[in-house]
C-alpha positions as CSV (number, residue, x, y, z in Angstrom):
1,X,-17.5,43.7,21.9
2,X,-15.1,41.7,20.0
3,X,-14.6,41.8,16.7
4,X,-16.1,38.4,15.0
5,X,-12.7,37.8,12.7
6,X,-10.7,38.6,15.7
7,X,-12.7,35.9,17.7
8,X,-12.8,33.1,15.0
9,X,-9.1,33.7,14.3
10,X,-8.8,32.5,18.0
11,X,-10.8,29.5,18.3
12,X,-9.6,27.9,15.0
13,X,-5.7,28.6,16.4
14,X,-7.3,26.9,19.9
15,X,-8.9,24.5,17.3
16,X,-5.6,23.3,15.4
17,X,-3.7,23.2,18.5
18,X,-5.9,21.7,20.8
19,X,-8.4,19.9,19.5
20,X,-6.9,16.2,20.0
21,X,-6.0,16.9,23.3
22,X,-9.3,18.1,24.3
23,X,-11.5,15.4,22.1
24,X,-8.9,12.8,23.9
25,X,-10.4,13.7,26.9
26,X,-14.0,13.9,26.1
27,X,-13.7,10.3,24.8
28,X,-12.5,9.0,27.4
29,X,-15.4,10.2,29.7
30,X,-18.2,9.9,27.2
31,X,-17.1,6.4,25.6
32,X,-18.4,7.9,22.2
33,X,-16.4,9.8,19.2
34,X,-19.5,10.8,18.2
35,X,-20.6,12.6,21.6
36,X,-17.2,13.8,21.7
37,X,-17.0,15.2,18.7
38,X,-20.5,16.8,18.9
39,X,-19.4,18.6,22.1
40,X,-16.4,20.0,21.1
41,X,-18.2,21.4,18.2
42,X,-20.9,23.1,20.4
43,X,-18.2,24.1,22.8
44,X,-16.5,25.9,20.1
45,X,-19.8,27.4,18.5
46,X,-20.6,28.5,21.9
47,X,-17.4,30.1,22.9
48,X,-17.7,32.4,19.4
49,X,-20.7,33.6,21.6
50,X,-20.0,34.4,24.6
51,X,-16.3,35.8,23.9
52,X,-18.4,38.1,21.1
53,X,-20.1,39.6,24.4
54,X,-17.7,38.8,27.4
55,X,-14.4,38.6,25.3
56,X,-11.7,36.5,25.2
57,X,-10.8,34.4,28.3
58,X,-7.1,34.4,29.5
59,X,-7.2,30.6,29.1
60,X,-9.8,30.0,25.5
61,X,-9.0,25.9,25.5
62,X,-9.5,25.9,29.4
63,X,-13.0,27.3,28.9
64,X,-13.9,25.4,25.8
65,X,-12.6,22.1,27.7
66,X,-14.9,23.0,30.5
67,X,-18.3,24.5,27.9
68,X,-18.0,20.7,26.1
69,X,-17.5,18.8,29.1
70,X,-20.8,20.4,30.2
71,X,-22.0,19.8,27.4
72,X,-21.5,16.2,27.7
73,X,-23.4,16.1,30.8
74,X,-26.3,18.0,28.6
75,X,-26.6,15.5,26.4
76,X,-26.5,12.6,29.3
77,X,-29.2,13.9,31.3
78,X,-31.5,14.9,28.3
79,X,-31.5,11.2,26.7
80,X,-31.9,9.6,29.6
81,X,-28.9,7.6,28.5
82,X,-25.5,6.4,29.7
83,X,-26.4,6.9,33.6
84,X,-23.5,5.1,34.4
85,X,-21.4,7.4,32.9
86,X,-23.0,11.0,34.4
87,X,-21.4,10.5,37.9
88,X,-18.1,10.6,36.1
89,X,-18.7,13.1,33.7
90,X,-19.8,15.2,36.4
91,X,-16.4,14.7,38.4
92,X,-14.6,15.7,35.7
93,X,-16.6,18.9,35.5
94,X,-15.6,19.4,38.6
95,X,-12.0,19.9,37.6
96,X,-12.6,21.9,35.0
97,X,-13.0,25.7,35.4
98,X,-16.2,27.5,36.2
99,X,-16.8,31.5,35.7
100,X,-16.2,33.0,39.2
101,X,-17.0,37.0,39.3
102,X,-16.2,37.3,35.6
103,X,-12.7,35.5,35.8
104,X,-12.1,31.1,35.7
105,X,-10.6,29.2,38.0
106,X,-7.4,27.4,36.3
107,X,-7.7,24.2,35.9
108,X,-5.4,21.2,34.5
109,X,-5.7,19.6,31.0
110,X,-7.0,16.1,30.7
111,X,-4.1,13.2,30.8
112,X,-1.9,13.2,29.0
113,X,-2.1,9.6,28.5
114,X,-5.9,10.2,27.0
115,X,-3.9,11.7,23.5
116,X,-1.7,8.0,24.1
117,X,-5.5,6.2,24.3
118,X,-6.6,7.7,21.3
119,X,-3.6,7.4,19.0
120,X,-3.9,3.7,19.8
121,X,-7.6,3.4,19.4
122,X,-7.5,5.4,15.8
123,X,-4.9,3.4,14.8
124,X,-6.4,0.0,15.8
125,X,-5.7,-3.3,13.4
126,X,-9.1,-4.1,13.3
127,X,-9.4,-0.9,11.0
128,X,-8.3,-0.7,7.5
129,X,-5.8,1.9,6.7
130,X,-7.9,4.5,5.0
131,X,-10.3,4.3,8.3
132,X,-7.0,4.2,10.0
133,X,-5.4,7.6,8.5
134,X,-8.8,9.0,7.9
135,X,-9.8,8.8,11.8
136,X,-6.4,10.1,13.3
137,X,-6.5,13.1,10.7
138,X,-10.1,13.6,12.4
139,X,-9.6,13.3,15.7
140,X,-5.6,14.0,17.0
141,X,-5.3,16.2,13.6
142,X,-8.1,18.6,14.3
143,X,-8.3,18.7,10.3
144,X,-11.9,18.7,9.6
145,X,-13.8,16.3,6.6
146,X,-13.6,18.4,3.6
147,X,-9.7,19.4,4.6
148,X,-9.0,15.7,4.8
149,X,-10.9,14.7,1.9
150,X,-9.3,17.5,0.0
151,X,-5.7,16.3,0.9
152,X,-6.4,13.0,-0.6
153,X,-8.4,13.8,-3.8
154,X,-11.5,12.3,-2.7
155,X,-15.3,13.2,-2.5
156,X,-16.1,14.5,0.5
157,X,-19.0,11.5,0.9
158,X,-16.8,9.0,0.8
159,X,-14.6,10.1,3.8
160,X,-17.6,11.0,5.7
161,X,-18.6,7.3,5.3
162,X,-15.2,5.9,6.2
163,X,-15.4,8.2,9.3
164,X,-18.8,7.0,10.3
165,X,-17.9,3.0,9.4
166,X,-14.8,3.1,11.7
167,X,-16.5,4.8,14.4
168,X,-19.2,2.1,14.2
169,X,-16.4,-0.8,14.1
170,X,-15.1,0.8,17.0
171,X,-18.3,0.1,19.2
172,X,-19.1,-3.0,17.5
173,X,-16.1,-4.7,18.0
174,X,-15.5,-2.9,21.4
175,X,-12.0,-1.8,20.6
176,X,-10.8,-0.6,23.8
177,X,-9.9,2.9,24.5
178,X,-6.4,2.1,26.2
179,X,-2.4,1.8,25.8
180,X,-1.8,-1.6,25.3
181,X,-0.4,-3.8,27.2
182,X,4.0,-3.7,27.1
183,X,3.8,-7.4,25.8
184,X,1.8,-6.2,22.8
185,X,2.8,-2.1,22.2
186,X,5.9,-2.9,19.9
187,X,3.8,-4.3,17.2
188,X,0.7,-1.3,18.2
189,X,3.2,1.4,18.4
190,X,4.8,0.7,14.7
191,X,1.2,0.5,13.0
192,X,1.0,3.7,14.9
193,X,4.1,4.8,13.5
194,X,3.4,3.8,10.1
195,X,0.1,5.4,9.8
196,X,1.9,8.9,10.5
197,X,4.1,8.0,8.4
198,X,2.1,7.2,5.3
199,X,0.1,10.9,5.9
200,X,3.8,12.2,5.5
201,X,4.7,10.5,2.3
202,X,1.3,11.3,1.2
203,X,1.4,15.3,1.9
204,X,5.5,15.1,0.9
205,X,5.3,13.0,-2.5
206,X,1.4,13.6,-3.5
207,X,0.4,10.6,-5.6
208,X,-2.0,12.6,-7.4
209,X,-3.2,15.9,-8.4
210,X,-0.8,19.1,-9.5
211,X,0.3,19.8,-6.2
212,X,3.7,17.9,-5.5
213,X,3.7,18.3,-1.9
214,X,0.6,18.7,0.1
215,X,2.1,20.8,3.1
216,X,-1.6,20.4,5.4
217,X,-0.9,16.9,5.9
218,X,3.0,17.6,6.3
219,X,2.4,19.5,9.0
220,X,0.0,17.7,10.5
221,X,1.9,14.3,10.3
222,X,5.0,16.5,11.9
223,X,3.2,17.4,14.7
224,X,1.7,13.7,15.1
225,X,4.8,12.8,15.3
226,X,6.2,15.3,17.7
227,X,3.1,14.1,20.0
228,X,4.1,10.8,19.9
229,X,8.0,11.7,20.6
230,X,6.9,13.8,23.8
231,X,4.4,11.4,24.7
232,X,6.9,8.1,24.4
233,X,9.9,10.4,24.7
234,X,11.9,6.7,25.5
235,X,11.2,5.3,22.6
236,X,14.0,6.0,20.0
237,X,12.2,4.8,17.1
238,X,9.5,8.0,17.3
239,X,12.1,10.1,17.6
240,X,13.9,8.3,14.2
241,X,10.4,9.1,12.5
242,X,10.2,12.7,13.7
243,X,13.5,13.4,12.4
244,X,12.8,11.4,9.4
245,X,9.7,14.2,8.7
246,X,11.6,17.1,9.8
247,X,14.8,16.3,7.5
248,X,12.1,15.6,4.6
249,X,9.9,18.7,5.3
250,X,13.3,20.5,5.6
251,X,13.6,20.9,1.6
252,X,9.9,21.6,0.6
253,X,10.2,25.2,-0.6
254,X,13.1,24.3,-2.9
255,X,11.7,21.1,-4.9
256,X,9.8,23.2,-7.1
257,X,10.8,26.3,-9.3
258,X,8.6,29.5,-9.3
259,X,6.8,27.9,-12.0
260,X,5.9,25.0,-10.3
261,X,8.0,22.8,-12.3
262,X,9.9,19.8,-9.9
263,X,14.1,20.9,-9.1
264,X,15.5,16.9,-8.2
265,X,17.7,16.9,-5.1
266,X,21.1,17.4,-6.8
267,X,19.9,20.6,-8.5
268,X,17.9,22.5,-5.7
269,X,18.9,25.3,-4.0
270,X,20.1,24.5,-1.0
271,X,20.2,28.5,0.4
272,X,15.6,27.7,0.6
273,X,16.3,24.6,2.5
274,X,15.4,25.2,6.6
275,X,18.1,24.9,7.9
276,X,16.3,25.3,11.7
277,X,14.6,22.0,10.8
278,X,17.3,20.3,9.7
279,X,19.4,21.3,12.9
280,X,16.8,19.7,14.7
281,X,16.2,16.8,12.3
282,X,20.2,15.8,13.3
283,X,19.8,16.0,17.2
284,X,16.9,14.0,16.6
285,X,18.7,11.2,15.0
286,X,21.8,11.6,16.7
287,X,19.4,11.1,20.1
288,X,17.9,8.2,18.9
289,X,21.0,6.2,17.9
290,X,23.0,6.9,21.0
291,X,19.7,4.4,22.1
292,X,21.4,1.6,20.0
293,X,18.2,0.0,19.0
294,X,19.1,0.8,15.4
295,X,15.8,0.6,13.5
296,X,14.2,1.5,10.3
297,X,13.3,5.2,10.7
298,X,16.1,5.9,12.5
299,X,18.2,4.8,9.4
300,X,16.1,6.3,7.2
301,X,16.5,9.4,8.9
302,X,20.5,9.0,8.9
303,X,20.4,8.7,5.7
304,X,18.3,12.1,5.0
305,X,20.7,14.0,7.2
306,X,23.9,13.1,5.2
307,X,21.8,14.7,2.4
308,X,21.5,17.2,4.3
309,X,24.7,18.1,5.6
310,X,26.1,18.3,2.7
311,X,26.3,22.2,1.6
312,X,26.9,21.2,-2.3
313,X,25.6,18.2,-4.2
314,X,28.6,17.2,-5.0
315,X,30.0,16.9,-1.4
316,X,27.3,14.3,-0.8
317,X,28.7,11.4,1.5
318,X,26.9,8.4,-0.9
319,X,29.4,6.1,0.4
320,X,28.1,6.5,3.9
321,X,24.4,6.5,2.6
322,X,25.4,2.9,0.6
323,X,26.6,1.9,3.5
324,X,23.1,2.9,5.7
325,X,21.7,1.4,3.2
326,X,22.6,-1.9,3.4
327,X,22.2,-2.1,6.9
328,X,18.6,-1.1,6.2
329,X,18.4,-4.1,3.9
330,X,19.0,-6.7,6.4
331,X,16.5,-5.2,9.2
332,X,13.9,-3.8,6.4
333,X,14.4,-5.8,3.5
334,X,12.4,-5.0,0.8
335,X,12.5,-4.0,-3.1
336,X,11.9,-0.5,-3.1
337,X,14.6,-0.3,-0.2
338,X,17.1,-2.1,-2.6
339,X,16.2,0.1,-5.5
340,X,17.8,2.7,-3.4
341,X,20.5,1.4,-2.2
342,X,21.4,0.4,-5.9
343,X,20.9,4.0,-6.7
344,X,23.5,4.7,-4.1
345,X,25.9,2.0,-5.3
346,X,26.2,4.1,-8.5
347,X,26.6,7.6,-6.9
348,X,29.6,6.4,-5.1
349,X,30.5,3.5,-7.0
350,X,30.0,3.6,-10.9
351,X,26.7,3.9,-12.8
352,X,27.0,0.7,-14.5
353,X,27.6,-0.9,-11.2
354,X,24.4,0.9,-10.0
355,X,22.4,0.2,-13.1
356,X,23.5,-3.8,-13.0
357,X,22.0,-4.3,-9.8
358,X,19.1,-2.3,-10.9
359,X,18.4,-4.7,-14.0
360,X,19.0,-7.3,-12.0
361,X,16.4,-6.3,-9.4
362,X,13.8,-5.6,-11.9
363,X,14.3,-8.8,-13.7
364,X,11.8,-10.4,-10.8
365,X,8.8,-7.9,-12.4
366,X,8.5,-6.8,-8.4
367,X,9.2,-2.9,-9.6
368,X,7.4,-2.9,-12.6
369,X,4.5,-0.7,-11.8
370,X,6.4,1.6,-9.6
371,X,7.6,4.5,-11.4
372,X,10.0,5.6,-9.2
373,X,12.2,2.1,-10.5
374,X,11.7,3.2,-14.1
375,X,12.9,6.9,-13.6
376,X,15.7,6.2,-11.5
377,X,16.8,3.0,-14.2
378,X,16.4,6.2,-16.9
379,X,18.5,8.4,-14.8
380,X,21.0,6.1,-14.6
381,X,20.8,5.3,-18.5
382,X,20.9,9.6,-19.4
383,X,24.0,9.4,-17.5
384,X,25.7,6.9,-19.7
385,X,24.6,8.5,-22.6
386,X,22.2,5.7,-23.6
387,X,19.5,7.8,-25.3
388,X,17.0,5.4,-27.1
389,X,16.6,3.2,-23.6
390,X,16.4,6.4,-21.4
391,X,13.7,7.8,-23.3
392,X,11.8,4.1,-23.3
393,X,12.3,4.1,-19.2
394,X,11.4,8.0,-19.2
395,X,8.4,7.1,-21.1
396,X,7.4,4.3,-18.7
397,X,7.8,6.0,-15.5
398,X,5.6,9.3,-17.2
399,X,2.6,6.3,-18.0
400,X,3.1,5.4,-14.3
401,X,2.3,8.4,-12.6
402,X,-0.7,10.3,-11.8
403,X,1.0,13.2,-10.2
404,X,1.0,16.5,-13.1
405,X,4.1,17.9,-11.5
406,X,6.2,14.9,-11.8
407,X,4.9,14.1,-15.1
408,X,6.0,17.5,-16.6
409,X,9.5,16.8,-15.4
410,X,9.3,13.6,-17.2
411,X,8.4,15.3,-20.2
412,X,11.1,17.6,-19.7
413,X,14.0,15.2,-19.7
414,X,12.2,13.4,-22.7
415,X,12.5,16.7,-24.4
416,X,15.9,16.8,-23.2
417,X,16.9,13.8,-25.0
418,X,15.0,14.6,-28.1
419,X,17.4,17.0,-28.4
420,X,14.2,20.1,-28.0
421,X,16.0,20.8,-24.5
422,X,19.5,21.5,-23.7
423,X,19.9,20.7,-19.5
424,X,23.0,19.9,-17.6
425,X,23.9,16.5,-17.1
């Protein structure tokens, strides 16, 4: 008999890795989330069962596939419902495996393009964004509600009801479960992109809480993203956005000390960076600009791999990353992408050049409830030795932010200037 921890161990692992591409599958057959989800959750309950007694099968998603398929048909046959739907739940049975003389007959996942469906489907415009995020997390991220609600700071309740409100405005509004069509996938496939995107920033930059980066949703964005890449392995713009993660996720372990407190860019360690990420965050890009269909992410991403190529913070190429940024600017325009390429300006050009077109940009009020503008405009004033309006920017970018982490660094260059903390400049 196995032992229980052993066994649970195993279907969770099965669970994180397999879960969207079995649920993909289910959906498709069952034209319910609900049903679908249902199923796989008695598949798995079931499979901590009968492995208990019979032990673990040489193939664990290939039999839990196959126990919620069957489940499926369960469910069909005992409501009386969806008739017109049993014939072809029960062909896909058939291509699942069955327990022959104690061992199962292999069998073949579902589609690959079911995962494709489903990415679409969560990711649908007719949803907002928190359904949006909320739903892919769900289903393609195997993360379950109180993980998800977790992540994002909020009560458990109110993602359950987001979950169960875009499910119903899925049925209601009979949001098909399909690719669309090539005339219309540029415009799906970057609210796609941009959905994974915003569960990166949100694991990588936390907007709240005392936890600066939220590595579950990291992950879980990366390997969204790597599904999308292998899934639309063509399209260079997914492989801009996994290389964009990978770069990011690259220097987790060194943005914080080993008290927690945030280490900028310049000053990290660079030894803690991965470097095996980074390697592959390069090819990526590389890859995707050898495509030349220069787009946003895959700039973005160019621009995190001359950060991090560069061995010392002082060998940083900010010429090159002005330049990527300003090519940014006329494909992407937009304040927050200016901000940084001002920031740039001054790294390679002169800090009162930098902080000029920083005043200037924030003259339009567009920045002024985005701290990020009012700590880099401090940063740039610390530099020129311009205490009294560093420490009123400092201030304003501490009042801005509801992250603990970032607001302790804050305080600590405030402190700096008050003279209570000597740090490099």
């Amino acid at each position: 008999m196995q032992c229980m921890d052993d066994l649970r161990a195993t279907a969770e692992a099965v669970f994180r890795q397999e879960s969207g591409r079995i649920i993909a599958g289910l959906i498709r057959v069952s034209h319910s989330f609900d049903l679908a989800e249902e199923a796989m959750q008695d598949a798995f309950a079931a499979a901590l069962a009968s492995w208990r007694v019979k032990g673990i099968p040489e193939n664990p998603a290939a039999w839990i596939t196959a126990a919620a398929h069957r489940k499926l048909i369960d469910y069909a046959r005992r409501a009386r419902t969806r008739r017109d739907n049993e014939d072809q739940l029960l062909y896909e049975t058939e291509t699942v495996p069955h327990t022959q003389g104690g061992s199962e007959v292999e069998m073949s996942f579902p589609c690959e393009d079911d995962r494709l469906r489903l990415i679409f489907t969560c990711c649908h415009p007719a949803l907002n964004t928190e359904a949006q995020v909320g739903l892919t997390l769900r289903t393609l991220g195997g993360l379950t509600t109180p993980e998800i609600a977790r992540a994002f700071l909020i009560p458990e309740p109110t993602l359950a009801q987001r979950l169960v409100r875009a499910r119903r405005k899925i049925q209601q509004a009979r949001i098909p479960y399909e690719v669309p069509p090539p005339e219309r996938l540029p415009e799906r496939l970057s609210a796609v992109q941009a959905v994974l995107y915003l569960i990166f920033n949100e694991g990588s930059a936390a907007s709240s809480g005392d936890s600066l980066i939220r590595r579950e949703l990291c992950a879980e964005a990366i390997r969204l993203a790597r599904t999308l890449a292998d899934l639309m392995p063509n399209n260079a713009e997914n492989l801009g956005l996994l290389s964009l993660m990978l770069l990011h996720d690259s220097r987790r372990d060194a943005r914080s000390d080993s008290e927690g407190q945030l280490v900028p860019l310049e000053e990290q360690d660079r030894s803690r960076w991965h470097h095996d990420q980074i390697a592959e965050g390069c090819k990526l890009v590389e890859r995707a600009l050898l495509r030349r269909s220069i787009s946003p992410y895959q700039l973005q991403a160019a621009i995190a791999a001359v950060h991090a190529e560069a061995t010392i913070a002082s060998k940083t190429d900010w010429k090159q990353i002005a330049a990527l940024y300003g090519i940014l600017r006329t494909i992407q325009p937009s304040a927050v992408v200016d901000l940084n390429h001002a920031v740039a300006i001054a790294m390679s050009e002169g800090i009162d050049l930098g902080l000029a077109l920083i005043d200037k940009l924030g003259a339009s009020g567009e920045l002024d409830s985005y701290h990020l503008y009012h700590a880099a405009r401090a940063d740039l004033l610390r530099r020129l030795s311009r205490r009294e309006e560093a420490l009123k920017a400092y201030n304003r970018a501490r009042s801005l932010t509801a992250n603990d982490i970032e607001r302790r660094y804050l305080r600590r260059r405030i402190a700096e200037l008050d003279g209570r903390i000597a740090l490099p400049r």
